[in-house]
NUMIGU-909930 format. One line per 2 residues: number of its first residue (from 1); their letters; for each residue z, x, y of C-alpha. Coordinates in Angstrom, 1 decimal. Example, Ala and Ser with C-alpha at 12.3 -4.5 7.8 and 13.67 -1.06 7.14 Angstrom:
// residues 2
1	as	7.8 12.3 -4.5  7.1 13.7 -1.1
//
This chain:
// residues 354
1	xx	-34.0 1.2 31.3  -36.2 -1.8 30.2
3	xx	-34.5 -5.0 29.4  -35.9 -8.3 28.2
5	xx	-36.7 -10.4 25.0  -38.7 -9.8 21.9
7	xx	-41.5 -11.4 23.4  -42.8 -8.7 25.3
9	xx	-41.6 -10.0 28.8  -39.9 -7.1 30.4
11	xx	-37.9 -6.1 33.5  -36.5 -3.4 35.1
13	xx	-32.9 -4.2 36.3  -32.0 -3.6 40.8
15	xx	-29.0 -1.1 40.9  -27.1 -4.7 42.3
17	xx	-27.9 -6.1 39.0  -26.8 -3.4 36.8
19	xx	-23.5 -3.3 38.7  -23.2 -7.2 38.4
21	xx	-23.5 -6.2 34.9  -21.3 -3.6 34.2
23	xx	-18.8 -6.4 36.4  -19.5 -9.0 33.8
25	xx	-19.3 -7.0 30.6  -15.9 -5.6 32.1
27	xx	-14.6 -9.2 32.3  -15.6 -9.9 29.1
29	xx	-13.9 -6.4 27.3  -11.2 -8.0 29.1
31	xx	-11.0 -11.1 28.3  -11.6 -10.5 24.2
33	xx	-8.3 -7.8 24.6  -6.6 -10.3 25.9
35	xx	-7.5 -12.7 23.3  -7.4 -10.8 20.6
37	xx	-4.5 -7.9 21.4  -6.8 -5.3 21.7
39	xx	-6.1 -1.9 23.4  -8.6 1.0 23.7
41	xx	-8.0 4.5 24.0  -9.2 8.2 24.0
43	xx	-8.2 11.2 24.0  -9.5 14.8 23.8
45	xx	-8.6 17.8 21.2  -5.5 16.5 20.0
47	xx	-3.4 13.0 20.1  -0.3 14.0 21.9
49	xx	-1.6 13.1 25.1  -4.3 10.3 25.9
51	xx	-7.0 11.1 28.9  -7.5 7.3 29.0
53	xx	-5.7 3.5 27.8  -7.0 0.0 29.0
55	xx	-5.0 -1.0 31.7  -3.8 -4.2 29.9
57	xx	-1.5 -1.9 28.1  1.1 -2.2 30.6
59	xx	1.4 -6.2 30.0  1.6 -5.7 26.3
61	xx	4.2 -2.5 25.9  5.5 -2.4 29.4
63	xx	4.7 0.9 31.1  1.3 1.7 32.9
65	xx	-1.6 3.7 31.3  -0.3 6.9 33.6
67	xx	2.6 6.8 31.2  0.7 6.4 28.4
69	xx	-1.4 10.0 29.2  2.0 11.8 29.6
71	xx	2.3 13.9 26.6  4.3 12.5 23.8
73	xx	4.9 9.1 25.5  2.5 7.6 23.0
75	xx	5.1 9.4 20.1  7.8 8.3 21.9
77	xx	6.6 4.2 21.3  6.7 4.8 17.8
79	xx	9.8 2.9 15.7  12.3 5.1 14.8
81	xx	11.7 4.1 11.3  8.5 4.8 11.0
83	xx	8.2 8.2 13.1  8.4 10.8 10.6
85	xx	5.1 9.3 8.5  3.3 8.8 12.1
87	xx	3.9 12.4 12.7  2.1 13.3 9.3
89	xx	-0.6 10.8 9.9  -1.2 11.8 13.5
91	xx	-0.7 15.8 13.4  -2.7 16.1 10.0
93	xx	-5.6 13.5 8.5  -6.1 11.9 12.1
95	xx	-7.4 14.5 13.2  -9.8 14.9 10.9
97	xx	-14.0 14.0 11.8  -14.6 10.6 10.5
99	xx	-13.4 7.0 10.5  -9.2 6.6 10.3
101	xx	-7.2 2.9 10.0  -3.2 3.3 9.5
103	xx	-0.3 0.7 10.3  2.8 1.3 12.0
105	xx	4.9 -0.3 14.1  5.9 0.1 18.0
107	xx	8.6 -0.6 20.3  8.1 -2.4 23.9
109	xx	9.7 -2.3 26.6  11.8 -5.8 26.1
111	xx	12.9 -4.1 22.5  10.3 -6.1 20.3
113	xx	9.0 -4.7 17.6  4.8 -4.8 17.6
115	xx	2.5 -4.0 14.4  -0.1 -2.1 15.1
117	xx	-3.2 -1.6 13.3  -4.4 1.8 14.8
119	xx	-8.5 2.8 14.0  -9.9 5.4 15.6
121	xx	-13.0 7.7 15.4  -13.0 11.8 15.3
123	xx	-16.1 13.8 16.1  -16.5 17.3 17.0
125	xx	-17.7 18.1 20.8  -16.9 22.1 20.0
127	xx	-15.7 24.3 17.9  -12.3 24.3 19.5
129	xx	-12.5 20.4 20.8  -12.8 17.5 19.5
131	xx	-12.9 13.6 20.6  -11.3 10.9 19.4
133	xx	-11.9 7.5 20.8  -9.4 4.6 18.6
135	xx	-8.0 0.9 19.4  -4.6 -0.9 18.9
137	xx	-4.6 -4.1 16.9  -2.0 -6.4 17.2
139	xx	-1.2 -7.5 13.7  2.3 -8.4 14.2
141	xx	1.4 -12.4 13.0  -0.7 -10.6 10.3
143	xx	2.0 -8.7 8.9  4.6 -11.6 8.9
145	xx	2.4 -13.7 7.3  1.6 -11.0 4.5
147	xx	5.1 -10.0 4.1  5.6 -14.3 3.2
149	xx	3.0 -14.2 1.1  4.2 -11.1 -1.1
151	xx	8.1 -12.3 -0.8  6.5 -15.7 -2.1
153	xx	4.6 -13.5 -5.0  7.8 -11.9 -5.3
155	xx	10.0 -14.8 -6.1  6.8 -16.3 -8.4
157	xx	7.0 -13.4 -10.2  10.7 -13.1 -10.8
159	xx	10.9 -16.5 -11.4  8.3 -16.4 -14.6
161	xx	10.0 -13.0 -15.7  13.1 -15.2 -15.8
163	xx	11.3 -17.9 -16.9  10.3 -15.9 -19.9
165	xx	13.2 -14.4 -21.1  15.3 -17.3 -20.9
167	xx	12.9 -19.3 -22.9  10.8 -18.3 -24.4
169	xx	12.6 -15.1 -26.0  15.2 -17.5 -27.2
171	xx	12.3 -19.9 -29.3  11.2 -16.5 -30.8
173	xx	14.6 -15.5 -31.4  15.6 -18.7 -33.2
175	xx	12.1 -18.7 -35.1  12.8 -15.6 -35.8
177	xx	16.2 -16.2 -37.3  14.8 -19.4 -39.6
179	xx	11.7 -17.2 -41.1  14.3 -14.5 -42.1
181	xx	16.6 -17.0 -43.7  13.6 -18.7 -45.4
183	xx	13.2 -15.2 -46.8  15.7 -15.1 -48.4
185	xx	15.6 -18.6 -49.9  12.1 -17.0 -51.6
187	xx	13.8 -14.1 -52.5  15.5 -15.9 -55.4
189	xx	12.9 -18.3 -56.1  9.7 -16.8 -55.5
191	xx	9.8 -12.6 -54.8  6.3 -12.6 -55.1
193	xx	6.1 -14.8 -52.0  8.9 -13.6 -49.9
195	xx	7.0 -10.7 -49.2  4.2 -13.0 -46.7
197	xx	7.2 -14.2 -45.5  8.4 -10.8 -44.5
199	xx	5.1 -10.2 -43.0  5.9 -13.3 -41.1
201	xx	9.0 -12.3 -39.2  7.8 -8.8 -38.5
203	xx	5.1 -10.4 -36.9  7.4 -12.6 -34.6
205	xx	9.7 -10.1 -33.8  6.6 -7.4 -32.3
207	xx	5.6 -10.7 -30.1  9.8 -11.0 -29.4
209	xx	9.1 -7.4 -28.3  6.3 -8.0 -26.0
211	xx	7.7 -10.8 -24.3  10.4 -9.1 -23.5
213	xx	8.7 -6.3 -22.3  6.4 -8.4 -20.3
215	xx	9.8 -10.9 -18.4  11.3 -7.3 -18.0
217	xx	8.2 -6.1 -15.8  7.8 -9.2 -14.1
219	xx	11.7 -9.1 -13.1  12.7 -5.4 -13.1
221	xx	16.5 -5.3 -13.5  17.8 -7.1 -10.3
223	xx	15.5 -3.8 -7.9  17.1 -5.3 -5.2
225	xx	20.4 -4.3 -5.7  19.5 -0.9 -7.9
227	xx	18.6 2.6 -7.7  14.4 3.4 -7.7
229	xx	14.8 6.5 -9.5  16.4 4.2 -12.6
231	xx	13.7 1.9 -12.6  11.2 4.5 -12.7
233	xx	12.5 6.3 -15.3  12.9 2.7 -17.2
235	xx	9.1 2.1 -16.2  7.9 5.6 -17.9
237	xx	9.7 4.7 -21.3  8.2 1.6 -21.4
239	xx	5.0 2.2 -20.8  5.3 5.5 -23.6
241	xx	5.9 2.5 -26.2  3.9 -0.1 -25.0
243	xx	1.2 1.8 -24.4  1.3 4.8 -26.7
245	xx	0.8 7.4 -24.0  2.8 10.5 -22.9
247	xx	5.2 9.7 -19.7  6.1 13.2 -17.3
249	xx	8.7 12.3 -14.8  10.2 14.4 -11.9
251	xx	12.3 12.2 -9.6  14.8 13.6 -7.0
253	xx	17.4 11.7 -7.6  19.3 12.2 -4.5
255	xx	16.0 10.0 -3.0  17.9 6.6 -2.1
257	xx	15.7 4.0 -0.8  18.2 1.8 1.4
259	xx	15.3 -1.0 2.0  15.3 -3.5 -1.1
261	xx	11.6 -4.2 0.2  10.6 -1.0 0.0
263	xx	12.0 0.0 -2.9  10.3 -3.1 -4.6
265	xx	6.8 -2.4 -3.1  7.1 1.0 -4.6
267	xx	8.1 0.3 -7.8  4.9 -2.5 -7.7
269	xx	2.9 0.1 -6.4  3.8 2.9 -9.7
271	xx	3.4 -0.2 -11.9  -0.2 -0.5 -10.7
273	xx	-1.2 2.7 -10.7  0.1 3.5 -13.9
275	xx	-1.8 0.1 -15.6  -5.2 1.2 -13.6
277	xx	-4.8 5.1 -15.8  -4.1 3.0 -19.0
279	xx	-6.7 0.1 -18.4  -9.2 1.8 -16.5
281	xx	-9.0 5.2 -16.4  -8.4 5.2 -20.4
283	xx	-5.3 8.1 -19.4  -3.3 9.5 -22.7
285	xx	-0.9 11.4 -19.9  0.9 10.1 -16.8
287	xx	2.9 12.0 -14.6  5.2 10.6 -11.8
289	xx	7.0 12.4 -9.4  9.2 11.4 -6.2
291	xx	10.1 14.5 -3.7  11.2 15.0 -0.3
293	xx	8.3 16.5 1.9  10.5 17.0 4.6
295	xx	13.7 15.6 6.2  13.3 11.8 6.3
297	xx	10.0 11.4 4.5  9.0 11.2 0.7
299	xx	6.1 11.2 -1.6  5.9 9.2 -4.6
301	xx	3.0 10.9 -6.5  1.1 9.2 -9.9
303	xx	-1.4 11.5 -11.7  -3.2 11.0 -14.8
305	xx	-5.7 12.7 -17.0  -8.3 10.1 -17.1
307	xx	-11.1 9.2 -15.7  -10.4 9.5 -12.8
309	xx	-11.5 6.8 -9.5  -15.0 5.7 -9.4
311	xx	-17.7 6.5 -6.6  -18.2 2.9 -4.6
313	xx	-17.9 1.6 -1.4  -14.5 0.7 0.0
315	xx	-15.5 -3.2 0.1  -16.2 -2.7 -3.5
317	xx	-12.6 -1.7 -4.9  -10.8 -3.6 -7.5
319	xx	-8.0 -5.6 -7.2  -5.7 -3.0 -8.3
321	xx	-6.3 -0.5 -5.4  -6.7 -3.6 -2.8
323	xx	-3.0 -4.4 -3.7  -1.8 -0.6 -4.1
325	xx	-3.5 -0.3 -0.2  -1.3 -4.0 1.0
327	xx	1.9 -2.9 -0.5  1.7 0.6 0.9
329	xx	1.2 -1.2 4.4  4.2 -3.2 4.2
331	xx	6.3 -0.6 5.0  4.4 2.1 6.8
333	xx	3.7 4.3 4.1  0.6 6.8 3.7
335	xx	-1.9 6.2 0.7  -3.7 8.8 -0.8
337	xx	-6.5 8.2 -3.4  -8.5 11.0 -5.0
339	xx	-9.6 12.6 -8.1  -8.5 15.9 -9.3
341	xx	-10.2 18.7 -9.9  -9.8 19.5 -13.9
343	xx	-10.3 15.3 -14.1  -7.7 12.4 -13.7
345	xx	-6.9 10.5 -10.7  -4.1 10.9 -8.1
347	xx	-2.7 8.0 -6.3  -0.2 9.5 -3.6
349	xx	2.1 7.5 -0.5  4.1 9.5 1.5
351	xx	6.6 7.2 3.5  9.4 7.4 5.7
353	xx	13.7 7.4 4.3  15.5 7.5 7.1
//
């Protein structure tokens, strides 16, 4: 194999200098894993059992790579919490030909829990065989520092929900009250005047309404301590008035998310996807629907009849499906964006209830 700069100047490498290569590239793949927390992997026809991991797995999780190509081991690393969504991810679109990212946690041997930002590659070596070549990612300080960053958001949010309906729905509420009464003080003297004065409350009592609507959003009725499937429901009424569109719901209500967290990020996550079919997709129907799959894990399913999701590059989403993609993450759940086939889009995140 030639070798050399763009200059034209040429060499062909000894056998000793291609194997002090191949030693110095080594120490280098090495040295950036370390760095970085990066393990490499592969594994043929399916991912229950690995034909190769970097060594330097055994100083991160605590067993060599020959326990890592044991069938199921890899499984078997997975937290408890987060198995029954792994197992949809790994037996089903991980094994499909193309590029695949998805975040989950693991469990070493000393009991600590790891993120891991799994990315592999799938491509077809047979009909009956396939390979897929993937990497580890720590992302452990990653996640804590998102998770800060959203609880931060969180209490910003609440906080100005608050903020809002302690305030200033009470300065409506009072301006409210003096405009009615000033009403009726041109009631006796002047009726042909009391009607703009009418006008006038009417007007601040549909901003009342909005501002109310708007500090309820922010602050959703205490989700912490509530039930999901109430808030839902709550969110789908809301939106029918606000927004003048129809609402379908189908909720399980024996679905009880025991994670605050999670049951926050969800509701978030519906709130967004039902504003992108109002703003964006210019939806007049909304469906939402939360269902068991199977035993332990749930999907939470938004469709509407709109326009459905543009065709663009992944670095080119809005805001709205960047956020829809981080919440998801926060607590190992599946997203699922496409369009349907009579027209609408379907955001769906399957995610594990113990």
């Amino acid at each position: 194999m030639k070798m050399g700069p763009q200059n034209g100047l040429q060499f062909l490498p000894t056998v000793q200098e291609s194997l002090i290569e191949q030693e110095v590239w080594g120490q280098l793949s090495q040295f950036y894993a370390r760095s970085n927390h990066v393990i490499s992997w592969r594994a043929r026809g399916s991912r229950e059992c690995l034909d190769f991991i970097d060594p330097l797995v055994e100083s991160w999780f605590g067993q060599s790579e020959k326990h890592w190509c044991l069938p199921g081991f890899w499984e078997g690393r997975v937290h408890p919490d987060d198995l029954d969504a792994f197992r949809a991810f790994s037996r089903g679109p991980a094994l499909e030909t193309g590029l695949h990212r998805y975040r989950y946690r693991m469990v070493t041997d000393r009991d600590e829990t790891v993120w891991i930002e799994e990315v592999s590659c799938v491509r077809p070596v047979s009909p009956d065989d396939r390979l897929i070549c993937g990497m580890f990612i720590d992302v452990s300080r990653e996640q804590e520092l998102t998770e800060e960053v959203l609880r931060i958001s969180n209490f910003e949010r609440e906080r100005l929900g608050q903020d809002l309906h302690d305030d200033f729905c009470q300065d409506l509420a009072g301006i409210a009250c003096l405009s009615r009464r000033f009403e009726k003080i041109l009631e006796k003297e002047s009726p042909a005047n009391a009607s703009f004065a009418r006008e006038i409350t009417e007007q601040i009592n549909q901003a009342l309404q909005h501002v109310r609507a708007l500090s309820h959003s922010l602050s959703p009725l205490q989700l912490e301590d509530g039930d999901l499937v109430e808030h839902l429901e709550k969110l789908t009424r809301e939106t029918e008035q606000r927004a003048g569109i129809e609402c379908r719901t189908s909720l399980d209500p024996s679905i009880q998310v025991a994670a605050s967290d999670t049951r926050l990020h969800l509701f978030r996550l519906s709130q967004e996807a039902i504003r992108n079919a109002v703003s964006h997709g210019r939806a007049s129907r909304v469906s939402l629907s939360l269902a068991w799959v199977e035993d332990s894990l749930c999907r939470l399913t938004i469709r509407d009849n709109g326009r459905g999701f543009p065709d663009r590059p992944t670095s080119q989403e809005g805001l709205g499906i960047r956020l829809m993609k981080h919440r998801c993450r926060q607590f190992g759940g599946t997203l699922n964006l496409s369009n349907a086939p009579d027209g609408g889009a379907i955001v769906e995140c399957v995610f594990s209830n113990p």
